[in-house]
C-alpha positions as CSV (number, residue, x, y, z in Angstrom):
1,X,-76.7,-19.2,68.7
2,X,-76.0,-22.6,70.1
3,X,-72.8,-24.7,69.8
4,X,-74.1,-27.0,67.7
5,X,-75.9,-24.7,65.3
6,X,-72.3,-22.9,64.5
7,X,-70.9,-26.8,64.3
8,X,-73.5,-26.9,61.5
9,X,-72.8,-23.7,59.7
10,X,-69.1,-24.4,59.5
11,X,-69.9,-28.2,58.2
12,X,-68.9,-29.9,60.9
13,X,-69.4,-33.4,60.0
14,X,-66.6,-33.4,57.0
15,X,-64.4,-32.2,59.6
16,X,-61.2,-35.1,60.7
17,X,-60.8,-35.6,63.9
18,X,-56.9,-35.3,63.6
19,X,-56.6,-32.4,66.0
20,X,-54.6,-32.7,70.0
21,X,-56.5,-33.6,72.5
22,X,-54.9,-33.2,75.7
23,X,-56.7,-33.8,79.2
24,X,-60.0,-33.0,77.9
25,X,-59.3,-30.2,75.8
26,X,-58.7,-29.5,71.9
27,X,-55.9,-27.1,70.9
28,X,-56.1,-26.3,67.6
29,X,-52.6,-24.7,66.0
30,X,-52.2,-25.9,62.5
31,X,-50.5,-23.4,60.3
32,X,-52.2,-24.3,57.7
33,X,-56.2,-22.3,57.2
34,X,-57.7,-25.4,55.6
35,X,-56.6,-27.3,58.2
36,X,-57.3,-25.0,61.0
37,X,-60.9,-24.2,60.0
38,X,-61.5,-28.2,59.4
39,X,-60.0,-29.0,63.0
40,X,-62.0,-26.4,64.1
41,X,-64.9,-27.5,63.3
42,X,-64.6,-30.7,64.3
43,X,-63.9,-29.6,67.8
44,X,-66.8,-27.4,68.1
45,X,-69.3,-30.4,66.9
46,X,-67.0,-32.6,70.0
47,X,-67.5,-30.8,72.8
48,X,-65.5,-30.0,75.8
49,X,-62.8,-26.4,75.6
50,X,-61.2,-25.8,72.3
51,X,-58.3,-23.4,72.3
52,X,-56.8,-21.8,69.7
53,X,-53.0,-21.6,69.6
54,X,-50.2,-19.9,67.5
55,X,-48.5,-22.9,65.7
56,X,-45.0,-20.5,66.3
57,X,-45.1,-21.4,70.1
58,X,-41.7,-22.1,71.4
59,X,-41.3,-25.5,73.3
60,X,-41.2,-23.1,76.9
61,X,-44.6,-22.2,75.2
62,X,-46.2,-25.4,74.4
63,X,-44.9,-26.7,77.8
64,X,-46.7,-23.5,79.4
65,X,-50.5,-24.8,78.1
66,X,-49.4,-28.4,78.9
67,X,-49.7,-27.1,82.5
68,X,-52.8,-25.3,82.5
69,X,-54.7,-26.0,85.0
70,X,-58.3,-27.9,84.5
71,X,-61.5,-25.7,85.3
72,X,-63.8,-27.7,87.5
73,X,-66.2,-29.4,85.0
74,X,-69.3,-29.1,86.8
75,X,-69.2,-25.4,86.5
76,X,-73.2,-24.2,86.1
77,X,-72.0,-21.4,83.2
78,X,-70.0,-24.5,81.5
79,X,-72.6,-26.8,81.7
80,X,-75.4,-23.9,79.8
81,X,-72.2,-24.0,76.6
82,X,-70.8,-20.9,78.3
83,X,-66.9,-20.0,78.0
84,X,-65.5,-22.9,75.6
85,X,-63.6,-21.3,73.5
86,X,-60.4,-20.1,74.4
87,X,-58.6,-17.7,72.4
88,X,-55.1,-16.3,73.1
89,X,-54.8,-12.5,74.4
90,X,-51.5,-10.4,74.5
91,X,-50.5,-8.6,78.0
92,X,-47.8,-6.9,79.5
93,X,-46.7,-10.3,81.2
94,X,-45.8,-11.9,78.2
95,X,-47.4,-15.2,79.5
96,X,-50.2,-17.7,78.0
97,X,-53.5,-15.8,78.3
98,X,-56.6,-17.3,76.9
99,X,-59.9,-15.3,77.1
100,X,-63.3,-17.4,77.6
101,X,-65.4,-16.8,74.6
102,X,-68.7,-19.3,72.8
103,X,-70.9,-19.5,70.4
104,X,-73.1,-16.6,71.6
105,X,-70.8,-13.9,72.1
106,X,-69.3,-15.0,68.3
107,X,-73.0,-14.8,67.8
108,X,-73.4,-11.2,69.1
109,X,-70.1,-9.7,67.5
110,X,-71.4,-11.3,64.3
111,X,-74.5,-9.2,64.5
112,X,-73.5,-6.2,65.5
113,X,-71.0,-5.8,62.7
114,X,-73.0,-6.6,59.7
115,X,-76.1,-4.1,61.1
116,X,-73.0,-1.4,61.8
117,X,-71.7,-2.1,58.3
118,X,-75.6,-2.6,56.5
119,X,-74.1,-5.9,55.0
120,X,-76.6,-9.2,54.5
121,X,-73.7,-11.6,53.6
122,X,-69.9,-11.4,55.4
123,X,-67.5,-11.8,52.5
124,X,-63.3,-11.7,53.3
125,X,-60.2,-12.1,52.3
126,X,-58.1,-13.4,55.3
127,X,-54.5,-12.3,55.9
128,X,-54.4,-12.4,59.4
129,X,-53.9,-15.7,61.4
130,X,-56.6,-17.9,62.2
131,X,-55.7,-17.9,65.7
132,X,-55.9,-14.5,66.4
133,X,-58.8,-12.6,67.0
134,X,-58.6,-10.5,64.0
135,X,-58.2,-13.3,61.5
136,X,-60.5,-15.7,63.4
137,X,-63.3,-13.4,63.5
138,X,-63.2,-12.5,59.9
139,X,-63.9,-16.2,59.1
140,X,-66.7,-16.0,61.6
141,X,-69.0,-13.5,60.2
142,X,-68.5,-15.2,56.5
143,X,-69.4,-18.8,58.5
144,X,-72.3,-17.1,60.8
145,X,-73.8,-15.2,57.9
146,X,-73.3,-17.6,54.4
147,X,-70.9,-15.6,53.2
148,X,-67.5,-17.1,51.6
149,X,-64.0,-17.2,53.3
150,X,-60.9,-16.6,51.4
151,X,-57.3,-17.8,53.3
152,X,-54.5,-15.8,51.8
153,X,-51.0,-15.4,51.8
154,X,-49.5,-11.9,52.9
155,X,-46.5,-12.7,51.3
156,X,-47.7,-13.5,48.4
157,X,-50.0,-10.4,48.0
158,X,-47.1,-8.1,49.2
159,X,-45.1,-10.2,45.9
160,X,-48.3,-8.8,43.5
161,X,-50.0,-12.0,43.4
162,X,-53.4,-10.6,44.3
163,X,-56.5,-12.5,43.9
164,X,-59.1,-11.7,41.3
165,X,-62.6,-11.7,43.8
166,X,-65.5,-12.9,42.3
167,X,-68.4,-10.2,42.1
168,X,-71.2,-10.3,45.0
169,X,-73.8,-8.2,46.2
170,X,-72.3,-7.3,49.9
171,X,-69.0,-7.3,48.2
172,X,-65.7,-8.2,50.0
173,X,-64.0,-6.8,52.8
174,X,-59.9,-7.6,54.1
175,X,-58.4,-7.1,57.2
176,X,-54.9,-4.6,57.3
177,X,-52.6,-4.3,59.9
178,X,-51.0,-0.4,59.4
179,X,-47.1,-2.0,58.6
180,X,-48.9,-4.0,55.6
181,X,-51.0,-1.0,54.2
182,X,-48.2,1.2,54.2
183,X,-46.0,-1.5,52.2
184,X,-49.2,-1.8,50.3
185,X,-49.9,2.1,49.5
186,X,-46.0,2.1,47.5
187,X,-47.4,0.8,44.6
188,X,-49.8,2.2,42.5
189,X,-51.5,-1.5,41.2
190,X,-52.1,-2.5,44.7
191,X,-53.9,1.0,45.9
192,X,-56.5,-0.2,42.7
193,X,-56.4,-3.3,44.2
194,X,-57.2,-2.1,47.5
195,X,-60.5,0.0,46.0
196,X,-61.9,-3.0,44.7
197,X,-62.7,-3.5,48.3
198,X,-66.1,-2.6,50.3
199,X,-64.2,-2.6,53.1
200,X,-60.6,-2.3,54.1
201,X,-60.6,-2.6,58.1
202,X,-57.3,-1.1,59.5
203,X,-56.2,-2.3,63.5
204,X,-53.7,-4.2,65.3
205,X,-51.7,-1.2,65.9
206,X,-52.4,2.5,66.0
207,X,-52.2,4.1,62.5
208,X,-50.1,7.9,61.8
209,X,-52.3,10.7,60.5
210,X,-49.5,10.5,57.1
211,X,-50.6,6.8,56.6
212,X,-54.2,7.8,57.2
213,X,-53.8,10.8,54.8
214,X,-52.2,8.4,51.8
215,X,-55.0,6.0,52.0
216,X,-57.6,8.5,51.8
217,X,-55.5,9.9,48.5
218,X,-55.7,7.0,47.3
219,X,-59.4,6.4,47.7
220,X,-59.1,3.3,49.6
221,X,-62.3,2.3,51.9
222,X,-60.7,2.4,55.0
223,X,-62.2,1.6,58.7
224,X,-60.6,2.4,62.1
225,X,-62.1,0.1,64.6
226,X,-61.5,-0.5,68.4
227,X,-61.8,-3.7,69.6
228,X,-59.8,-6.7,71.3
229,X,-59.6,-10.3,71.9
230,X,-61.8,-9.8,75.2
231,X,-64.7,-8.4,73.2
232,X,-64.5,-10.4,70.2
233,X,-62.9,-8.0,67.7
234,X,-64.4,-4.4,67.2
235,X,-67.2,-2.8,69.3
236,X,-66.7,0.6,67.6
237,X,-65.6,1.4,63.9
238,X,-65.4,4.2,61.6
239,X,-67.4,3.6,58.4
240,X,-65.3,3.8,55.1
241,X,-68.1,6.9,54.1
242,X,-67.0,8.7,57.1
243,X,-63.5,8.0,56.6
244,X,-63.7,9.7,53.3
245,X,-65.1,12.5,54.5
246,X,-62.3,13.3,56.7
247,X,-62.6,11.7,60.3
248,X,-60.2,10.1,62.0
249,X,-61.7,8.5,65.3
250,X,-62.7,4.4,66.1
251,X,-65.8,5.1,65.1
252,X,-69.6,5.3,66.6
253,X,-69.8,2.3,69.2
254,X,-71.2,-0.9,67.5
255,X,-74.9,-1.7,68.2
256,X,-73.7,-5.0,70.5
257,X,-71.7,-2.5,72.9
258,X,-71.8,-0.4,75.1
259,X,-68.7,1.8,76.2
260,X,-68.1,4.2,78.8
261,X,-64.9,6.3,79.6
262,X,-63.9,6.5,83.3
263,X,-63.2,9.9,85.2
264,X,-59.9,9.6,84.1
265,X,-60.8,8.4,80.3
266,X,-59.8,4.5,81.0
267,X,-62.4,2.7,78.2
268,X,-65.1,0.2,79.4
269,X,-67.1,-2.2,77.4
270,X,-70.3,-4.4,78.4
271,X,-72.1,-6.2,75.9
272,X,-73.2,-9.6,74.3
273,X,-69.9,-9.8,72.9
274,X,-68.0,-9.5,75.8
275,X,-65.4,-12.8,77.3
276,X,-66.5,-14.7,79.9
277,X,-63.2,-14.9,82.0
278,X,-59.3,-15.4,81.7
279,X,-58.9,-19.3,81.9
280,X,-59.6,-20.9,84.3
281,X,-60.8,-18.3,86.0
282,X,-64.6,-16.7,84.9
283,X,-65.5,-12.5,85.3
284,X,-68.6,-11.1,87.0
285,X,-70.4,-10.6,84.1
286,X,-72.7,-7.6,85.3
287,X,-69.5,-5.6,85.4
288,X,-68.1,-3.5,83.2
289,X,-64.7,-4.9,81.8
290,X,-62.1,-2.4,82.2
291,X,-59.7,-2.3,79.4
292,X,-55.8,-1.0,79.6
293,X,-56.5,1.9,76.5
294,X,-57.5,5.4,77.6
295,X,-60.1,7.7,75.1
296,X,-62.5,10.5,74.5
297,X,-65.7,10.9,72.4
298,X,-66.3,13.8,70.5
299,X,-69.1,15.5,70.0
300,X,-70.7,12.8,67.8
301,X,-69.8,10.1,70.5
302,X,-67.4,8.9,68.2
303,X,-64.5,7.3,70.4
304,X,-60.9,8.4,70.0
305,X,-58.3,5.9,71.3
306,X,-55.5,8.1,73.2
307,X,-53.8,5.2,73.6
308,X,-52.7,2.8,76.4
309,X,-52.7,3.7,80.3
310,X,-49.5,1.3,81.1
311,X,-47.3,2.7,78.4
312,X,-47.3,6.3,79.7
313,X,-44.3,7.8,80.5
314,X,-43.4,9.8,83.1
315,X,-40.3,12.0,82.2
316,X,-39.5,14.9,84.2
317,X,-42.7,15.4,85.9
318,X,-44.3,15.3,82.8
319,X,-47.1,12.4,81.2
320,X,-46.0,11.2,77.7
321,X,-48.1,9.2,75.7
322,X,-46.1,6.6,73.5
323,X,-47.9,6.8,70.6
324,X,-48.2,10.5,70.4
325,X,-44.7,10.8,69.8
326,X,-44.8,7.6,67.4
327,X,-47.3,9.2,65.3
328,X,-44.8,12.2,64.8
329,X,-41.7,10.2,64.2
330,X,-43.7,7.6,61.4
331,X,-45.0,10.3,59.9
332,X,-41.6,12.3,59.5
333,X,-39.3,9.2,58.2
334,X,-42.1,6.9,56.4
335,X,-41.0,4.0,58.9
336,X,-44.1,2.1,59.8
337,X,-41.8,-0.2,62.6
338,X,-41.0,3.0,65.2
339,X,-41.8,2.6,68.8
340,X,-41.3,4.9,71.6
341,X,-40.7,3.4,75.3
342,X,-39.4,4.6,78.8
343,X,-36.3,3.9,80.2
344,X,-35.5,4.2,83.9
345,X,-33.2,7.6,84.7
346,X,-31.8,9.1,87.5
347,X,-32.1,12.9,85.8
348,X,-35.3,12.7,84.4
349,X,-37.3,9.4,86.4
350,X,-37.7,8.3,83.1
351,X,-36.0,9.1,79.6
352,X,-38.2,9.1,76.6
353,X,-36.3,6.1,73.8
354,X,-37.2,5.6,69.7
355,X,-36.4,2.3,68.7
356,X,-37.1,1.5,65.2
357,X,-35.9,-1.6,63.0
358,X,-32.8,-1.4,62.0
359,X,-33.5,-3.1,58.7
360,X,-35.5,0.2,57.5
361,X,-34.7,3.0,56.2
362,X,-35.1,5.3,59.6
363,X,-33.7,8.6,58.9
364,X,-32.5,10.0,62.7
365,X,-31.7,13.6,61.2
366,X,-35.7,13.4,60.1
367,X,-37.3,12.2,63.0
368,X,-35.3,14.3,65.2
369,X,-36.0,17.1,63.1
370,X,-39.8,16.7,63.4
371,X,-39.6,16.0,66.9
372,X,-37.9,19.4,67.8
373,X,-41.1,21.4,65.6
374,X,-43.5,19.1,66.4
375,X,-43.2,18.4,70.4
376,X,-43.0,19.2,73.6
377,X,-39.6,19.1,75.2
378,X,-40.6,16.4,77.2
379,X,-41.8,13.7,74.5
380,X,-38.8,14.7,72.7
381,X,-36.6,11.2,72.2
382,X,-33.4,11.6,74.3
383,X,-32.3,8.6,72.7
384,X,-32.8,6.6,69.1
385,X,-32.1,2.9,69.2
386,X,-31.8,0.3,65.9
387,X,-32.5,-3.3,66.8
388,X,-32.2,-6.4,64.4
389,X,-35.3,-7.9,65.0
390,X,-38.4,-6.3,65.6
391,X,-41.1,-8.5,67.8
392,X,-44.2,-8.0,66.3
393,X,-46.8,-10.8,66.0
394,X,-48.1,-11.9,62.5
395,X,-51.5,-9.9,63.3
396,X,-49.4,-7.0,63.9
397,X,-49.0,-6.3,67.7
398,X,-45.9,-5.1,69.4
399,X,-44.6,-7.3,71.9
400,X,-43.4,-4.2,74.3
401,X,-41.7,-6.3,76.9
402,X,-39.1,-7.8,74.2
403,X,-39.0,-4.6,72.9
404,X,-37.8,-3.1,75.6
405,X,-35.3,-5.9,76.5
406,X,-33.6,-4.9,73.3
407,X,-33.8,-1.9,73.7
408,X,-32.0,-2.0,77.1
409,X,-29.4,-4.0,76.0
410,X,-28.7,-1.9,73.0
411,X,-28.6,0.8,75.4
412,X,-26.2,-0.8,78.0
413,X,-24.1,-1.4,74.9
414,X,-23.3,2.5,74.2
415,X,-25.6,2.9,71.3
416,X,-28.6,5.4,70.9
417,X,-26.7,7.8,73.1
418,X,-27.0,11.3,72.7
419,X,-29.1,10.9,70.1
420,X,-31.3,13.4,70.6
């Protein structure tokens, strides 16, 4: 699909032309979705980069994309409408990231999720920011395929102001991160709510097997998916018929994808939907990108996402996956904001820390109760840490590196010790 076929499909010409423009680029980073998508649209039908931004960027922030540098215009992939679109991608750096993406590998995502899912038409209800993968896609395959585009308010639904959807033959499908389907799942009238759904995709953060288990109780048509910002949203998911029936995996990979697991499991993609480069920069494109999560596939080559290869822990000789241990401790105290990191120490080369919000109701006795039955000595928490303000992005990721500063200083400060 060419630029200027999606600048059609998403109405370009009512679109203002009120957006930032700065050295040749658009940044679009309203907070308001009607705004957004209108802004949006007019950049695509302008021409030149667009970026998407997060309209909750400190001034350090903004001042960070004011000096990005300028790719060379004459680039040959630039010039053929490759790489325009620049969305912003987490790290462990903390930095601005912006992967290259266009019209063709929206194009391609698009695709390969409504023949994965058998749907015609792309109908959603969007919770998740517009500037985010998650949120930005979901308006993408209701623009790309004629289907209709619903901007919500999470606080408002988590309030019980939930909108009445208008009956349609593909039906409608919403976007959860786990935090908001748990807070969801309490109450009886929004589980209903939540069945009135075709299809309730679940991602941003790993989900515990309890979580999993509540939703299937409560017949809600869930999907596990694994994706990311460098492959435009999900290349694998789990359908909400085989969710139903029990498994638990990402899914069968997505017919736009391929994925292969390394000799030691790391998960690589190739495929139509695939980014183009970190800006400014552009990626061999014959090459499989190599992403930072480790897998397996069973015997149905569904994947399973084991989690990622930078956040294992190495405590007393032995490997600790984070969110093996996070799965237990969720699952034992019902506290969807737990998360397990390593701290540097001179006994054990690392020591294995829970940190959970302090603001919920995190029972110590329960998790460290479960932990004792339920794990190895090694992933054990030597430590359990309350912080006041947990960094988690709107779309539901963990920023680790704040965490972790928190953490620390907590830490330094006596508490958490002896915890365990």
């Amino acid at each position: 699909m060419e630029r200027c076929e999606l600048a059609r499909l998403l109405g370009a010409e009512a679109a203002p032309a009120t957006h930032a423009v700065h050295a040749g680029r658009t940044l679009i980073a309203s907070a308001d979705a009607k705004v957004f998508r209108a802004e949006f649209a007019g950049a695509v039908a302008g021409g030149g980069e667009v970026f998407l931004g997060n309209p909750a960027w400190s001034a350090a922030e903004r001042a960070e994309f004011e000096r990005l540098p300028l790719a060379p215009t004459e680039n040959t992939r630039a010039a053929l409408g490759l790489g325009w679109l620049m969305i912003p991608t987490g790290g462990s750096s903390g930095r601005l990231k912006f992967a290259r993406h266009d019209s063709f590998t929206i194009a391609a995502a698009v695709k390969g999720f409504t023949q994965h899912f058998g749907l015609a038409r792309v109908n959603a209800l969007g919770l998740l920011p517009l500037f985010h993968v998650s949120g930005f896609m979901a308006w993408m395959r209701c623009a790309v395929t004629g289907g209709e585009f619903r901007a919500a308010n999470w606080k408002r639904i988590e309030a019980g102001e939930r909108p009445t959807l208008p009956a349609c033959d593909d039906g409608w499908v919403l976007s959860l991160v786990p935090t908001q389907l748990e807070r969801l799942l309490r109450e009886p009238a929004a589980a209903e709510w939540l069945r009135g759904f075709r299809i309730v995709f679940l991602g941003g953060a790993p989900a515990w097997p309890e979580l999993l288990d509540r939703a299937a109780e409560a017949h809600v048509p869930l999907s596990l998916s694994y994706g990311m910002t460098e492959t435009a949203a999900m290349i694998a998911a789990l359908r909400p018929e085989e969710f139903a029936r029990g498994e638990r995996s990402a899914g069968g990979v997505m017919p736009h994808a391929r994925i292969v697991l390394s000799e030691d499991g790391v998960i690589c993609a190739s495929g139509r939907s695939v980014f183009r480069g970190y800006y400014p920069d552009w990626r061999h494109e014959r090459k499989m990108f190599e992403t930072a999560d480790v897998g397996r596939f069973d015997a149905a080559r569904r994947l399973h996402v084991l989690g990622r290869r930078d956040a294992v822990i190495i405590s007393g000789g032995e490997k600790v996956q984070p969110f093996d241990v996070e799965a237990v401790l969720k699952s034992a105290t019902g506290c969807a904001c737990v998360a397990v990191i390593g701290v540097a120490d001179r006994e054990w080369g690392e020591r294995v820390v829970a940190v959970y919000a302090a603001d919920e109701s995190f029972a110590v006795n329960l998790a460290r109760e479960a932990a004792a039955r339920a794990l190895a000595p090694a992933q054990r928490p030597k430590d359990y840490v309350a912080i006041d303000t947990w960094p988690a992005s709107e779309a539901g990721k963990l920023h680790r590196p704040q965490l972790r500063a928190l953490a620390e200083q907590q830490l330094r400060a006596g508490a958490g010790r002896g915890a365990a």
